[in-house]
N, C-alpha and C positions, 0 to 999 in steps of 0.2 A: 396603359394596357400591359398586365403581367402576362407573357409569353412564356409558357414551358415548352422546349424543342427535345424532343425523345430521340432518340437513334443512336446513331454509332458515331464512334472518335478512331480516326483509324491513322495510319502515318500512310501518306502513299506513294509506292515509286512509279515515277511516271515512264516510259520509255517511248522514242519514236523511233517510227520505223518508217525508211524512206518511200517504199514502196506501196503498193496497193494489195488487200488484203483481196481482191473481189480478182487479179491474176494471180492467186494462188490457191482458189480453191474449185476442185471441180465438181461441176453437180452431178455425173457418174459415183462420184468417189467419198460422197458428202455421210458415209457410213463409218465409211474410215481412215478418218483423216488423221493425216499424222504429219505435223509442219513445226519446223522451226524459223521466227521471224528474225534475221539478224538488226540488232539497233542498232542506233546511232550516237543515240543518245539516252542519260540516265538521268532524273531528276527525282529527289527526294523530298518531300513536302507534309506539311501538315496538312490531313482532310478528315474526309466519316465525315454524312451526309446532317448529322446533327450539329456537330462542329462548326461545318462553314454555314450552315444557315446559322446557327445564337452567332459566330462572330460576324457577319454581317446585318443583323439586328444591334448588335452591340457598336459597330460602327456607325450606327444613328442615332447612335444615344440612348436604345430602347434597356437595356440591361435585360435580356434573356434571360431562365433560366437553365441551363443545361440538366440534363437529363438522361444521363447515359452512364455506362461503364467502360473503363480503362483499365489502363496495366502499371504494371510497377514499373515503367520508365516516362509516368507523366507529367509528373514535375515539372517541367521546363514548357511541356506545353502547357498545360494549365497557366504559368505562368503569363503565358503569350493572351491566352485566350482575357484572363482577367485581365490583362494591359488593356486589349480590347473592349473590355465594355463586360462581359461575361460573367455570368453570376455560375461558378463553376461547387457552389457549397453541396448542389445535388448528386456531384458525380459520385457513382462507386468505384472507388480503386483497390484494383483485385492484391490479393500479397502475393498471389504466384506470378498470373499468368501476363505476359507483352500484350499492350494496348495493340487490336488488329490492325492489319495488313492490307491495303490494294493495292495490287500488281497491274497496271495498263497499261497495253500496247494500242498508241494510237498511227493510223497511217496517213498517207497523204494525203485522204480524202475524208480526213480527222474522223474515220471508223475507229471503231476500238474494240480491243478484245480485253476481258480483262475477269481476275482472280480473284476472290475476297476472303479471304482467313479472317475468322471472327475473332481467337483468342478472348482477350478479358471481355468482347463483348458477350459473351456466354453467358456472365455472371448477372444482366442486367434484367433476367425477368425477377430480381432478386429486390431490385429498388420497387418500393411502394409510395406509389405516385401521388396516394392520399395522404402520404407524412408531408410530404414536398409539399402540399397546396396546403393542410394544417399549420408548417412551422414554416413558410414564407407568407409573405401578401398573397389574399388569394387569387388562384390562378383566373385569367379571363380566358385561356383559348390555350391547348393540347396540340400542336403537333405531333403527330406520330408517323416518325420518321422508320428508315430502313433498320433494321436492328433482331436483336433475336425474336424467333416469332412467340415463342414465350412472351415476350417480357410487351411488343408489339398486342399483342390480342390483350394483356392483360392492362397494359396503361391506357388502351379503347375503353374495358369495360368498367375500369376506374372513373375514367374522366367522364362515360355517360352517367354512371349513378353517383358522382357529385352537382353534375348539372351543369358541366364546363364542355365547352363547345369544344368539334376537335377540328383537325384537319388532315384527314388519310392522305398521306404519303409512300404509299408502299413501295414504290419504284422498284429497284433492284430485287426486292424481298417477293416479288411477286413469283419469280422461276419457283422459289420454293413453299408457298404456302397452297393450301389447296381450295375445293371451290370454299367450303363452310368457316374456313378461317379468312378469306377474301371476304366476302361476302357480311362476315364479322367486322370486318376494317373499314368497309364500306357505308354499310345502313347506319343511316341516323346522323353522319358527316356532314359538320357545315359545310365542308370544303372539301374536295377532293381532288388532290395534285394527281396528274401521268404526263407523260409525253406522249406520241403518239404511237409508236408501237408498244409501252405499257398497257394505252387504253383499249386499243383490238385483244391486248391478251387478258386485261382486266375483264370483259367483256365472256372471252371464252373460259376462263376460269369460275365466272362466277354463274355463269351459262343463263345471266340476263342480259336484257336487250339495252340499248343505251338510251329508247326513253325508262323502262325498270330504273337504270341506275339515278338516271334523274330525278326518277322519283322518290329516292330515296336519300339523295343527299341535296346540300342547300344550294352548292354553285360547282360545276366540274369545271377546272381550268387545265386547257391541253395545251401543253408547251410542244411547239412544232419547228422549233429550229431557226433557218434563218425565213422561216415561213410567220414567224409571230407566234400568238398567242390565240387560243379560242378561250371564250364565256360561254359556259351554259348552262341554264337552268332551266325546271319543269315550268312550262307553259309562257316561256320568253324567247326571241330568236337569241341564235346563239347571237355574237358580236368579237368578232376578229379584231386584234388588236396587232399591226405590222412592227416588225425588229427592228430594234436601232441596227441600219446599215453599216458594217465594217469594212474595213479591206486590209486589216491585218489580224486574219484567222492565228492564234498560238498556240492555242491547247483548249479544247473544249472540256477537262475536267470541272466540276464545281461548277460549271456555267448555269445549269437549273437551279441547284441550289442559294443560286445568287440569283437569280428570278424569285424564289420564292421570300427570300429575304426582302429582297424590295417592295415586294408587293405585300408582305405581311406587314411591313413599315408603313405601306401608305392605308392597309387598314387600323393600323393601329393611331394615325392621324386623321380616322373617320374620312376617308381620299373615297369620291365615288371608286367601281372596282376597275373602270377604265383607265383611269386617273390611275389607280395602282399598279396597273398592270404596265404602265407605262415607264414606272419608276422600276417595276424591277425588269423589263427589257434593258432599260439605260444598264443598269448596276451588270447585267449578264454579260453586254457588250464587251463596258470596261474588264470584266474578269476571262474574257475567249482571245484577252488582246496581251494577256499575262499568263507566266508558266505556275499552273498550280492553282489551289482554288483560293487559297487565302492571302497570298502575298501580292494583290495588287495593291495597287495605290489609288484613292478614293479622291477626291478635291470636288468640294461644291461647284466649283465655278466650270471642270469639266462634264460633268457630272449633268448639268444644267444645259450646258451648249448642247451637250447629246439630243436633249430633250428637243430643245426648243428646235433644233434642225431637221428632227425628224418628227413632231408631232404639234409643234407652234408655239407660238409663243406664250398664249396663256397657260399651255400644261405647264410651259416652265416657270411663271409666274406662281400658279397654283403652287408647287412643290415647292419650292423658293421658299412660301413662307413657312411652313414645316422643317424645315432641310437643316440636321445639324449633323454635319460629320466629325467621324477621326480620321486620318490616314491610317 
């Protein structure tokens, strides 16, 4: 299965902050607020929501296609990314401008507050997404991830009029698109990634109702934290799927994004969607138990215990024979 993953490549610094962001702010004052959080800590990372999803596809062996824009200090990550599995031949790399920026501060109640400077990702409603699927294998399936809303509405209405299935991921991009550009990103979606406060605001953005949306796209998958996962599509009950339990919370960055990884691996090993959903809960666990979204460490054999302890032994079975990692 040829995967094209659209979005942003961004370098992210992470910061934490020991406190609680919910005793500093007050709902008298929520007009004008004006707070500085002292960290503790700074961590610099490679992320951008397109990023970590292809290199966790690529750590299954799947060879992604990347599909985004960078800056002229990417070198070295591109470098990282193809180590990993990574068909990075699609990216545009800008001559001016720094691959973007996110800035999050997370607290101890792994809230976050956080910045996104687009930088080179400006230049990506530049790439045409129709050369990409002419001069590679052709494509099977479009993510389209967080990224300029250009470039986002435009690789939707590519990917529908070559007849390649997509999968709406607007996440973050959703503060700023409006209802007809939502609404754009939405209809016609095999698939449709939020978590659950994306999907309330998905909902009033696009000012339909969440059977509407169902009826317009093939499966909505709500990612709910350490609540699990929901399935849902028009005229099936939904179907809850519970989180691999942790008790070592590190960094909730790239945690989704490694759910959606997983779970497009186990579609792309034709996995029923329960079956999927359950490999990319494992895969989020392992990455909310590391700082940063891409520098975890992967091993079949933990990878698998995850599984089988939280959801039995034949899921772990089932994936077992699909399962080919890299670290």
């Amino acid at each position: 299965m040829r995967i094209a993953v659209t979005g942003s490549i961004a370098t992210d610094h992470l910061l934490t902050f020991p406190g609680r962001f919910k005793e500093q702010l007050l709902t008298e004052q929520l007009d004008r607020v004006s707070l500085s959080f002292l960290a503790d800590r700074l961590d610099v990372r490679r992320g951008g929501v397109a990023a970590n999803i292809a290199l966790g596809l690529g750590r299954f062996g799947l060879r992604p296609v990347l599909v985004a824009a960078a800056g002229v200090d990417f070198p070295e990550y591109d470098a990282w990314l193809r180590e990993h599995g990574v068909d990075t031949s699609s990216v545009r790399v800008s001559e001016t401008l720094h691959t973007a920026r996110f800035v999050c501060t997370t607290d101890a109640d792994q809230n976050q507050i956080a910045t996104f400077y687009a930088g080179a990702m400006a230049e990506a409603g530049r790439i045409d997404l129709g050369e990409v699927h002419r001069r590679a294998e052709p494509l099977d399936l479009v993510i389209v991830g967080a990224d300029d809303p250009e470039a986002m509405l435009r690789h939707t209405t590519t990917a529908h009029a070559l007849g390649v299935p997509v999968a709406a991921d607007p996440s973050q991009q959703l503060a700023r698109l409006d209802a007809e550009q939502t609404r754009h990103l939405v209809d016609g979606a095999h698939l449709l990634f939020t978590n659950e406060y994306e999907a309330a605001l998905l909902l009033d953005r696009t000012g339909w109702s969440r059977d509407e949306v169902l009826a317009r796209v093939g499966t909505w998958i709500v990612t709910r934290g350490a609540d699990g996962v929901s399935l849902a599509a028009a005229g099936t009950p939904t179907r809850d799927i519970p989180a691999v339990r942790t008790h070592d919370v590190v960094d909730p960055t790239g945690v989704g994004d490694a759910f959606r990884a997983g779970f497009l691996a186990g579609l792309a090993w034709q996995f029923p969607y329960e079956r999927a959903a359950q490999l990319g809960c494992a895969l989020a666990t392992v990455v909310i138990e590391s700082v940063g979204p891409q520098e975890y460490k992967l091993l079949a054999t933990d990878l698998l215990a995850r599984i089988s302890g939280s959801y039995g032994h034949q899921s772990a079975e089932d994936i077992a024979s699909r399962l080919a990692v890299t670290p």
